[in-house]
C-alpha positions as CSV (number, residue, x, y, z in Angstrom):
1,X,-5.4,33.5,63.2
2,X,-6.4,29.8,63.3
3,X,-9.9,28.1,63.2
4,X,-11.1,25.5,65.5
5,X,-13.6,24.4,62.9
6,X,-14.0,20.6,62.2
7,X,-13.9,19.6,58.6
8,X,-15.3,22.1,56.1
9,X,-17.4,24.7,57.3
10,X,-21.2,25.4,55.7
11,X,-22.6,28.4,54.8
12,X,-23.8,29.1,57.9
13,X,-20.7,29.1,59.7
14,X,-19.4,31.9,57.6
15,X,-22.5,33.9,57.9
16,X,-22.4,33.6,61.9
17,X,-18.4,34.3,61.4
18,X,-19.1,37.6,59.8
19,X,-21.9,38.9,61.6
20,X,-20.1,39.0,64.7
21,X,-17.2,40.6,63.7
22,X,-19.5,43.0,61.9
23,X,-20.5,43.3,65.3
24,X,-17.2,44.3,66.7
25,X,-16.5,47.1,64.1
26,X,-20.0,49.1,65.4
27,X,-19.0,52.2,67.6
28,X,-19.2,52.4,70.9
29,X,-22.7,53.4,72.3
30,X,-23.6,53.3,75.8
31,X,-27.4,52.5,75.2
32,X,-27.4,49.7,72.7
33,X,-23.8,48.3,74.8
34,X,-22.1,45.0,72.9
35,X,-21.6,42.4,75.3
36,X,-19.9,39.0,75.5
37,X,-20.8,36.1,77.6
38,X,-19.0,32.6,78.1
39,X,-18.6,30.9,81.2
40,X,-15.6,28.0,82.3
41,X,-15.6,25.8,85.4
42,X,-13.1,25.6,88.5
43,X,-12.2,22.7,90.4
44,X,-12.1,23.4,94.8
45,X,-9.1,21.2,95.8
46,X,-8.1,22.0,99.4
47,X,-4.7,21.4,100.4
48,X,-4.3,19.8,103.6
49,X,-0.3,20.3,104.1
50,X,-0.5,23.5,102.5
51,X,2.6,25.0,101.4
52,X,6.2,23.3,101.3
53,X,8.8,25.6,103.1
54,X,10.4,28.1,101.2
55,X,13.9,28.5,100.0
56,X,15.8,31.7,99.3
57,X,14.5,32.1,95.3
58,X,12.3,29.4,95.0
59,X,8.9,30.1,93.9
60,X,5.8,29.3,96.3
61,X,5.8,25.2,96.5
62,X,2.3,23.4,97.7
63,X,2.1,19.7,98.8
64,X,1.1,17.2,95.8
65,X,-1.7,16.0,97.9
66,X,-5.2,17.4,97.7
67,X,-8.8,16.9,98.5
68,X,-11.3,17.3,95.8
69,X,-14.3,19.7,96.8
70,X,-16.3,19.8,94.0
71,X,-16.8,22.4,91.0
72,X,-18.0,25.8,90.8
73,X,-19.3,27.5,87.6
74,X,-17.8,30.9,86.3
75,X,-19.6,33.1,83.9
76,X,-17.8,35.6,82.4
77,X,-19.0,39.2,81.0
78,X,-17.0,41.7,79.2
79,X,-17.8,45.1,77.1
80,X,-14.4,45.3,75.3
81,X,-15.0,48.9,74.3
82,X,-15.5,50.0,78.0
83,X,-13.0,48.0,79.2
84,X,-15.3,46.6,82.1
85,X,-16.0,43.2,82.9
86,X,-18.1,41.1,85.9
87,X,-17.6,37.4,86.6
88,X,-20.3,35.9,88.5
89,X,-19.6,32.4,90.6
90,X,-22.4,29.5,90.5
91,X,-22.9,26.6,91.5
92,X,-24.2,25.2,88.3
93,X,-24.4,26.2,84.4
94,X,-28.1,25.3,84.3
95,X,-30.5,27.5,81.6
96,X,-31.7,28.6,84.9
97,X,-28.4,29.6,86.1
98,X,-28.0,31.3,82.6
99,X,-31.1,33.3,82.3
100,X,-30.2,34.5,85.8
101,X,-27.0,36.1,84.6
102,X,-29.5,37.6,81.6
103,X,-31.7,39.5,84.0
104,X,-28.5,40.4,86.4
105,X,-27.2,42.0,82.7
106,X,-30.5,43.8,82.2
107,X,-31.6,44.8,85.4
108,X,-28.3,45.4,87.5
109,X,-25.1,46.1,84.6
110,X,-27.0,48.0,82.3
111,X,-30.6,49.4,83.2
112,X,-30.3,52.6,81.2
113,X,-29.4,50.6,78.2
114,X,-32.1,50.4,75.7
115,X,-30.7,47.3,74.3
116,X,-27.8,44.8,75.0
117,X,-25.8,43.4,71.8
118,X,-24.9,40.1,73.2
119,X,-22.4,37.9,71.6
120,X,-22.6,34.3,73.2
121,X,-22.0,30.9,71.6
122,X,-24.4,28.2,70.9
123,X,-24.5,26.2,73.9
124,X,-27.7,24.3,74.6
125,X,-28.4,26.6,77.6
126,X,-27.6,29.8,76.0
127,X,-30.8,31.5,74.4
128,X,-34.2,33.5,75.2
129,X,-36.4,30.2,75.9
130,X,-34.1,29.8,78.8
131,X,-35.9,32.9,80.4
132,X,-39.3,30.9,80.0
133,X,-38.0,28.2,82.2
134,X,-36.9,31.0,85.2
135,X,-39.5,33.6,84.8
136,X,-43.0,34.2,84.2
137,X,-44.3,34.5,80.7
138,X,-44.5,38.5,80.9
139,X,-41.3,39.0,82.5
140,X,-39.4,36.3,80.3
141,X,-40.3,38.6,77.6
142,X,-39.9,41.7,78.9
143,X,-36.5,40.7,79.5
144,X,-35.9,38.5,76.3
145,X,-36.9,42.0,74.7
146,X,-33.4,43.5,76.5
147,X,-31.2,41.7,73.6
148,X,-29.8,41.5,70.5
149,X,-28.6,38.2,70.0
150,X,-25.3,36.8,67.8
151,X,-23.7,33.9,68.0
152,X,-20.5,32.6,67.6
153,X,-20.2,29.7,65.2
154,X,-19.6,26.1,66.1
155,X,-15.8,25.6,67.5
156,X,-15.0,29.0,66.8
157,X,-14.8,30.5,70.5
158,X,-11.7,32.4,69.3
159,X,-14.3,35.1,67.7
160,X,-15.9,35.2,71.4
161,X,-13.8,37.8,73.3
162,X,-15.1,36.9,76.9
163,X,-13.7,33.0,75.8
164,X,-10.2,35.6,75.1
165,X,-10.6,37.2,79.2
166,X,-11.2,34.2,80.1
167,X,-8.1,32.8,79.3
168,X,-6.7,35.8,81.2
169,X,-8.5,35.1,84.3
170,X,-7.1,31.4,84.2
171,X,-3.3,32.7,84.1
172,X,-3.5,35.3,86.5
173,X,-6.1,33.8,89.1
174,X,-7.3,30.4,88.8
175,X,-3.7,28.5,88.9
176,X,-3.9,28.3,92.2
177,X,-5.7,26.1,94.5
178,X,-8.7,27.2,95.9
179,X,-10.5,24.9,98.6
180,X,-14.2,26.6,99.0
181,X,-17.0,29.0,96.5
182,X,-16.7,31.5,98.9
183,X,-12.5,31.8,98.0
184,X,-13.0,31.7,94.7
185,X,-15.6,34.5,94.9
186,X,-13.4,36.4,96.8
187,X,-10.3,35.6,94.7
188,X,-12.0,36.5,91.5
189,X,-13.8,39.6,92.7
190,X,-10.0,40.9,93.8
191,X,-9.0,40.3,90.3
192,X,-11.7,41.7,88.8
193,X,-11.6,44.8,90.8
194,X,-7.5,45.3,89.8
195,X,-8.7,44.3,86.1
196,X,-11.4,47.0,85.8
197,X,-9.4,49.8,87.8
198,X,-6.8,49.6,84.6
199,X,-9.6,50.0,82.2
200,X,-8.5,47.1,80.0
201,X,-10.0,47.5,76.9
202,X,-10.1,45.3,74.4
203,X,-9.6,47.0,70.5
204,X,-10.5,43.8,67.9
205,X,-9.0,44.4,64.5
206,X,-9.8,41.5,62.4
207,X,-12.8,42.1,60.3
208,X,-14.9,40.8,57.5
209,X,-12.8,42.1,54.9
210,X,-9.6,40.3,56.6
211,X,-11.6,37.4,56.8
212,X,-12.2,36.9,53.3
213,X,-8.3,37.0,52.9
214,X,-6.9,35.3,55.4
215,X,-9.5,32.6,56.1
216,X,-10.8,32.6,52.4
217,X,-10.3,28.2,52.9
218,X,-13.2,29.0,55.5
219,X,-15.9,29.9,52.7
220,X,-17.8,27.3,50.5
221,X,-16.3,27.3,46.9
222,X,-19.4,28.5,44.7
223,X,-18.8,26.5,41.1
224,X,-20.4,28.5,38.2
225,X,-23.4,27.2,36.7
226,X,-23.6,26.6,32.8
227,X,-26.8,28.4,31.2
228,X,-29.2,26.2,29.5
């Protein structure tokens, strides 16, 4: 498994490391649900020629000429043990925008849940004061109250498994052009439909222990100290 980590990593990037994949090793529980959240971006290129004709067994060909119509903002959330996921399309990737998605979680994806583990990385819009610049004092922290937060270390988004279904929604939806928000909504909602119909669960097997082994480079060197 590689690391995306620039020069040596502190302390802290170890202890963030292993706390989230202690996270993954917790059983599944429907009322305290672990969560992952990342979000990517999508450029709207229209194609005014649209597609070149077809040959017998060429793949579909599109003109090399497109217009730019600006970028839309994906966020992306998965619960790898239930196999479900929801990508939301925005505008913008704002702390507004973000503590949006928060209150969506906790008030539309899991109301019965008594908590939400959420595993998120460390973006400068990604955390509970984002709530106090969308809501109200008392509902900022009614909802701030709704999570359990853990991040994912600095250049590590391979430990962040909606970074992972991302990846998957690039290959098998985003490839193609799409000219307007309202196709990409509709694109992605058709993909997430087929996606959660199969139940696609995600079963993480690298924990802590494997991390000491495989990525013992990872962890500072403690030198021994001579007694006085």
């Amino acid at each position: 498994m590689k690391s995306w980590c620039i020069g040596k990593p502190s302390g802290t990037y170890v202890a963030k490391m292993e706390d989230v994949l202690d996270v993954y090793q917790r059983p599944y529980d429907p009322k305290r649900p672990t969560v992952c959240l990342d979000e990517t971006s999508k450029e709207l290129h229209a194609i005014p020629r649209g597609s070149l004709p077809l040959k017998p067994g060429q793949p579909l060909r599109e003109d090399y000429e497109y217009e730019r119509h600006g970028v839309a903002n994906l966020f992306m959330v998965i619960e790898p043990l239930r196999g479900w996921r929801k990508v939301r399309v925005t505008e913008r990737r704002t702390k507004q925008d973000f503590a949006e998605q928060l209150r969506q979680l906790a008030d539309e994806d899991y109301p019965a849940a008594e908590v939400i583990v959420l595993i998120t990385d460390n973006l400068n819009t990604h955390g509970p004061g984002a709530l106090y610049e969308r809501f109200e004092a008392a509902e900022a922290h009614r909802l701030a109250a709704k999570f359990e937060w853990h991040y994912t270390p600095e250049h590590a988004s391979w430990l962040n498994i909606a970074e992972c279904e991302l990846s998957v929604l690039a290959a098998q939806c985003l490839k193609q052009s799409i000219p307007d928000k309202d196709t990409l909504i509709r694109e992605v909602a058709a993909w997430e439909t087929r996606r959660n119909k199969t139940c696609t669960k995600v079963d993480w097997q690298f924990t802590t222990a494997d991390a000491r082994i495989k990525l013992k480079r990872l962890y500072p060197v403690i030198k021994e100290q001579n007694s006085a």
